[in-house]
N, C-alpha and C positions, 0 to 999 in steps of 0.2 A: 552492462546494463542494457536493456532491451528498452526501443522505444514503440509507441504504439499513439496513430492520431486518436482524436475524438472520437471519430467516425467507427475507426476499427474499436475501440472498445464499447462501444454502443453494439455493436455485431458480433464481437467475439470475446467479450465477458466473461464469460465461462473459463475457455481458453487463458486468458489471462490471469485470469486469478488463479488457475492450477498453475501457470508459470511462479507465480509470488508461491502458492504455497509450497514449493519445490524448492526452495530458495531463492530466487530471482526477482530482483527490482526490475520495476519496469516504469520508463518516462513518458507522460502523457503529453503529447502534445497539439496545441489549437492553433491552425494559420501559422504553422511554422516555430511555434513559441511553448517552452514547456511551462504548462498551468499545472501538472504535480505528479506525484512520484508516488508510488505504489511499492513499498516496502513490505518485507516477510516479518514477519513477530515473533519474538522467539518468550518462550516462555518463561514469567519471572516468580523468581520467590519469594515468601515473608510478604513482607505489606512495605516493598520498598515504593514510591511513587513520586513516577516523575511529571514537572510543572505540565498541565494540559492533557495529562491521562489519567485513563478510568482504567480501572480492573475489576475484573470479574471470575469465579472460579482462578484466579492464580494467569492470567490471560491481561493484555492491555486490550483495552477499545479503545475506537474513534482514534485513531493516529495517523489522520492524512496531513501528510505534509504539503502546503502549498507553496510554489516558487514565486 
């Protein structure tokens, strides 16, 4: 898992999010401390749904996980 401060993903966003959408997690962290994780989505089928996600087109939203 790849980490990245605050800082750098305030500047390198882009960057980062082509790392997740590649497969790759990646660990945010503030002051030395991971505040959340950036997981890749894999796409699901039928109308399964799990506690605290939305789907759209066959896709979850809003899935940030916070530590």
């Amino acid at each position: 898992m790849k980490t990245a401060t605050a800082r750098e993903l305030k500047h390198e966003l882009s960057a980062i999010l082509d790392l997740v959408e590649h497969g790759e997690s990646v660990c945010i962290k503030r002051h030395g401390n991971v505040i959340a994780r950036l997981i890749p989505e894999r796409k699901v089928s039928g109308l399964f749904i799990e506690k605290g996600s939305v789907l759209e087109n066959g896709y979850k939203l809003g899935c940030i996980i916070l530590a």
